[in-house]
C-alpha atoms as a printed R data frame, in Angstrom:
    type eleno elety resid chain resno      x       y       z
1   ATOM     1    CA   UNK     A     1 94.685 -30.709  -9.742
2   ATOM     2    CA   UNK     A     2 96.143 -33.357 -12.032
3   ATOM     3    CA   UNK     A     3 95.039 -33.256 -15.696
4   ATOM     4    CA   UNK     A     4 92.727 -36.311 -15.117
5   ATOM     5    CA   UNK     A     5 90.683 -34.623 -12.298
6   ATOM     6    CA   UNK     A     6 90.953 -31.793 -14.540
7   ATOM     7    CA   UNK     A     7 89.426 -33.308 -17.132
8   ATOM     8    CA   UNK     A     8 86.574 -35.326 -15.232
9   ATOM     9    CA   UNK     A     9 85.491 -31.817 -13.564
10  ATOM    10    CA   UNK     A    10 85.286 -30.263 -16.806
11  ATOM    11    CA   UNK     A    11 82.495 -33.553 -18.009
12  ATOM    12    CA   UNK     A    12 80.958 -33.516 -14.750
13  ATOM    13    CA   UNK     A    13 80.232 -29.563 -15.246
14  ATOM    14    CA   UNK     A    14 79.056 -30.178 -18.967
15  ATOM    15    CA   UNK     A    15 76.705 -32.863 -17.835
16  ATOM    16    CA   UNK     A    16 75.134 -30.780 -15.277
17  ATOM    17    CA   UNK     A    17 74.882 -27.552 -17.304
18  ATOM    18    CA   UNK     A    18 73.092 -30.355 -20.225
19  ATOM    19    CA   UNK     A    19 71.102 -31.970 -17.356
20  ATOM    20    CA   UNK     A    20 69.891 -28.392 -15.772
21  ATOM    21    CA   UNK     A    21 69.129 -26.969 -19.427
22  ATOM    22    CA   UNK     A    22 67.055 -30.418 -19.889
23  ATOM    23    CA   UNK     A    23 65.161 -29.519 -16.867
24  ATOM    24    CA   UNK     A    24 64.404 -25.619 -17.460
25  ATOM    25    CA   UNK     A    25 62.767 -26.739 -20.515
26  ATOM    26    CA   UNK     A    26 60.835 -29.838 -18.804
27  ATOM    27    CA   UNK     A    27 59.412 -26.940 -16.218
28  ATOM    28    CA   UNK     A    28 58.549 -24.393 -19.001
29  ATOM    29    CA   UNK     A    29 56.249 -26.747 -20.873
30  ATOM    30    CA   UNK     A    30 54.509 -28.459 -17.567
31  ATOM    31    CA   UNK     A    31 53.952 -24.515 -16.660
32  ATOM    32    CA   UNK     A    32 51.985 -24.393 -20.230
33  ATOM    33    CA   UNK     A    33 48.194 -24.283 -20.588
34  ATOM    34    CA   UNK     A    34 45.749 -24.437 -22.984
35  ATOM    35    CA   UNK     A    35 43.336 -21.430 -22.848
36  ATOM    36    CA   UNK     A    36 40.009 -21.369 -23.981
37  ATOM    37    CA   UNK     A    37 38.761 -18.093 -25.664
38  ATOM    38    CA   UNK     A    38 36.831 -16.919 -22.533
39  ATOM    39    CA   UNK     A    39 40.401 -17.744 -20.304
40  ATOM    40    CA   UNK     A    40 42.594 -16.280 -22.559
41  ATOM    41    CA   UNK     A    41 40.412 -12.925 -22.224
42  ATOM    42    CA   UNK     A    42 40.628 -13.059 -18.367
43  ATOM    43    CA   UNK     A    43 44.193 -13.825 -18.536
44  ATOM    44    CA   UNK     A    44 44.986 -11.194 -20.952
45  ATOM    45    CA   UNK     A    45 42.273  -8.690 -18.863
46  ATOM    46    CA   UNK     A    46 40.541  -7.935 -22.087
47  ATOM    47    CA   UNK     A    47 37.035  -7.547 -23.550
48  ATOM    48    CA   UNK     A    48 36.026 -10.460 -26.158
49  ATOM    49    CA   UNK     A    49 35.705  -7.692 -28.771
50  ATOM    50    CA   UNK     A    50 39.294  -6.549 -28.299
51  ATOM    51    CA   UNK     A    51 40.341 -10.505 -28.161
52  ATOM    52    CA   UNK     A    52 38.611 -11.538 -31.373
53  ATOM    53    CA   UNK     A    53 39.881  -8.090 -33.546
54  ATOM    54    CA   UNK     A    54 42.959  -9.475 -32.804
55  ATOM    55    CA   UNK     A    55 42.559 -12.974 -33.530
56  ATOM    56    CA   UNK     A    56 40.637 -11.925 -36.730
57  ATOM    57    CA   UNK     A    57 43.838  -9.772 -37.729
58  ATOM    58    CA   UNK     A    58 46.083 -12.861 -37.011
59  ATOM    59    CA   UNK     A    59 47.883  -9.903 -34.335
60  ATOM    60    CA   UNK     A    60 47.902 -12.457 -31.484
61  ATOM    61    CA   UNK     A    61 49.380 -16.079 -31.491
62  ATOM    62    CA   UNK     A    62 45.971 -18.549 -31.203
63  ATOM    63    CA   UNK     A    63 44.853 -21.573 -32.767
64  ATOM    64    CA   UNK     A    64 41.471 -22.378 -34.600
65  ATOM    65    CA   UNK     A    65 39.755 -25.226 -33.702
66  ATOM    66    CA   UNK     A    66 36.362 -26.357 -36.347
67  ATOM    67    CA   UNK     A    67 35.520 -26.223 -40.076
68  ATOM    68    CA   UNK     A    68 38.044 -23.842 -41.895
69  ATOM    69    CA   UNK     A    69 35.229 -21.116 -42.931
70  ATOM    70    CA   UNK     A    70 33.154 -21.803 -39.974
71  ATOM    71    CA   UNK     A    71 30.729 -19.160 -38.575
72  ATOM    72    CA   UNK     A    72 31.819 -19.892 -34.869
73  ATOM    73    CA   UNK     A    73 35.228 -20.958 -34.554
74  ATOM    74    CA   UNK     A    74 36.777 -21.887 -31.261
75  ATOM    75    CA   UNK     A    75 39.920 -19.952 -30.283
76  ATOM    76    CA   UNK     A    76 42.297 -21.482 -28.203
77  ATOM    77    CA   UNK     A    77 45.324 -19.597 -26.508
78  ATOM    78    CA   UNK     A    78 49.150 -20.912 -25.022
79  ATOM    79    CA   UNK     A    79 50.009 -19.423 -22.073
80  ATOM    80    CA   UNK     A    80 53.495 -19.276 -22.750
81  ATOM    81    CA   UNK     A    81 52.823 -17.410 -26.338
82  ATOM    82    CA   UNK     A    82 50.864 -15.142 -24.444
83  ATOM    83    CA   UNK     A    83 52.874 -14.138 -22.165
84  ATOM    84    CA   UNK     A    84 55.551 -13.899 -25.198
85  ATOM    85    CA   UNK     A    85 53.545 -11.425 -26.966
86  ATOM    86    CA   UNK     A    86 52.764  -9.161 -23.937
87  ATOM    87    CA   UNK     A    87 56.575  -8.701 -23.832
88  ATOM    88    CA   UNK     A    88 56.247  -8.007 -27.002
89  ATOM    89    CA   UNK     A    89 53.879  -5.963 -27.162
90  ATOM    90    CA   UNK     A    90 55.326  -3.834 -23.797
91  ATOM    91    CA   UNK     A    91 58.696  -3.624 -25.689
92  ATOM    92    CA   UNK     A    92 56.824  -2.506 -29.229
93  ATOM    93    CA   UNK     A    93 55.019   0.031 -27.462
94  ATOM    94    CA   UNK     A    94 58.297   1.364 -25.065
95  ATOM    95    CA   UNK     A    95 59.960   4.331 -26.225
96  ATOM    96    CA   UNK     A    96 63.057   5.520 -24.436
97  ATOM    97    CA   UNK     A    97 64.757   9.047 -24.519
98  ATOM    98    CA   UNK     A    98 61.152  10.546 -24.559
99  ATOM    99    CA   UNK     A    99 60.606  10.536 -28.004
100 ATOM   100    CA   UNK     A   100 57.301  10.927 -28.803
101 ATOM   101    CA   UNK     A   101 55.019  10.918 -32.325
C-alpha cells in the first residue's frame, strides 16, 4: 500500500467512525420519550407514592410542568434518564465481596 492509499484509508476510516458516532446518537434520542407521571410509574413498576417521595426529594431526574408553588404539579419523566438512574441505582445498591452493613 503506497502512502497515498495509505493515507485515503486512514480519512475514509475517520469519516465512518464520525459518521457511525453521528448516527448512535441520532438513534438514542429518536428511542427517547416523554413520560407522563402515571407512565413513568408503570415503566419504573412503582406505586405513585413511591414515585412522588422521590420526585419531592429531587432523588429521581423529572421535570415540573405548572406554576412554581403549585398544589398539583405535573411530573414528566425521560426515558433515557430513567433508565440512567436504574443503573444507577442497581450499581449504588451492588455490593461485591459480600460485604454487608
Amino acid at each position: 500500500m503506497t502512502a497515498l492509499e495509505k493515507a485515503i484509508a486512514d480519512i475514509v476510516a475517520l469519516q465512518v467512525a464520525e459518521a457511525e458516532k453521528r448516527i448512535m446518537e441520532r438513534l438514542s434520542a429518536a428511542s427517547d420519550r416523554t413520560l407522563s407521571f402515571s407512565e413513568a410509574c408503570d415503566y419504573l413498576n412503582m406505586s405513585s407514592y413511591s414515585l412522588r417521595k422521590l420526585c419531592l426529594s429531587k432523588s429521581i431526574p423529572h421535570r415540573v410542568v405548572g406554576s412554581p408553588g403549585s398544589k398539583n404539579p405535573r411530573y414528566l419523566f425521560s426515558s433515557i434518564s430513567l433508565d440512567r438512574w436504574k443503573r444507577d441505582e442497581e450499581a449504588r445498591n451492588y455490593k461485591s465481596g459480600g460485604e454487608s452493613k
